[in-house]
C-alpha positions in Angstrom: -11.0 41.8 45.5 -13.2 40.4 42.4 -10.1 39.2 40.9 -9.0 37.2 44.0 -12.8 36.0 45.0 -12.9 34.6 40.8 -9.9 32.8 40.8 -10.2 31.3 44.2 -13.3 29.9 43.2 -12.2 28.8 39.9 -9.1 27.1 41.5 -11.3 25.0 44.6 -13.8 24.3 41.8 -12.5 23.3 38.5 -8.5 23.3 39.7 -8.7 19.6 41.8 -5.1 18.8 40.6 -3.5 21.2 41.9 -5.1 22.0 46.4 -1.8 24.7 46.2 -3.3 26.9 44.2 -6.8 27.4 45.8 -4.7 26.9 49.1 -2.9 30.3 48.0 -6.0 31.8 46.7 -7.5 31.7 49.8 -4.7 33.3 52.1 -4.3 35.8 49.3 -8.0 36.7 49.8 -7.9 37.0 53.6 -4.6 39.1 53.0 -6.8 41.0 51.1 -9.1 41.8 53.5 -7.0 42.5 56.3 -5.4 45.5 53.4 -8.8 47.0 53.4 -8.5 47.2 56.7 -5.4 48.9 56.8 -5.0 52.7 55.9 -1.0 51.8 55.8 -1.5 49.7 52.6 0.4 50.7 49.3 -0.3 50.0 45.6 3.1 48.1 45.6 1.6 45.8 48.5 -1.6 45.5 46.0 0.0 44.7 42.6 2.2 42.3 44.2 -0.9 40.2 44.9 -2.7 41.4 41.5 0.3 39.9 39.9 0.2 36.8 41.9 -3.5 36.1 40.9 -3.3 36.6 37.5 -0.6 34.6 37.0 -2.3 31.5 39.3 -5.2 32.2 36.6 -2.9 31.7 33.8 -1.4 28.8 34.6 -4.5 27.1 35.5 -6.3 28.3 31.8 -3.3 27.2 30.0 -3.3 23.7 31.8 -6.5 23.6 31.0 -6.3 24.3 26.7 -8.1 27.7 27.4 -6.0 30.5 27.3 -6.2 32.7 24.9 -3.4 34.4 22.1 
């Protein structure tokens, strides 16, 4: 949930070029919640969306000249 909550506010903050991303970071964060709602949810549903993050994060730091080796 930290994970989501960081990168959607990196993307609506410092991400202007590209509204998709913080667009997705936000559903992904409400999908998020509704999980932790559910008992039914599985890891697979969770890493899915972990892997979906960090590789909106990515993008965006390596657009940006700030990823790192």
């Amino acid at each position: 949930m930290t994970l989501a909550r960081k990168a959607a506010y990196d993307a609506a903050f410092y991400d202007l070029g590209h509204p998709e991303r913080a667009v997705r970071m936000e559903q992904i964060t409400e999908e998020l919640i509704k999980y932790y709602q559910e008992p039914s949810v599985t890891n697979w549903d969770l890493d899915g969306l972990r892997k979906e993050i960090k590789d909106i994060q990515a993008n965006f730091l390596r657009e940006e000249g700030l990823a790192t080796a």
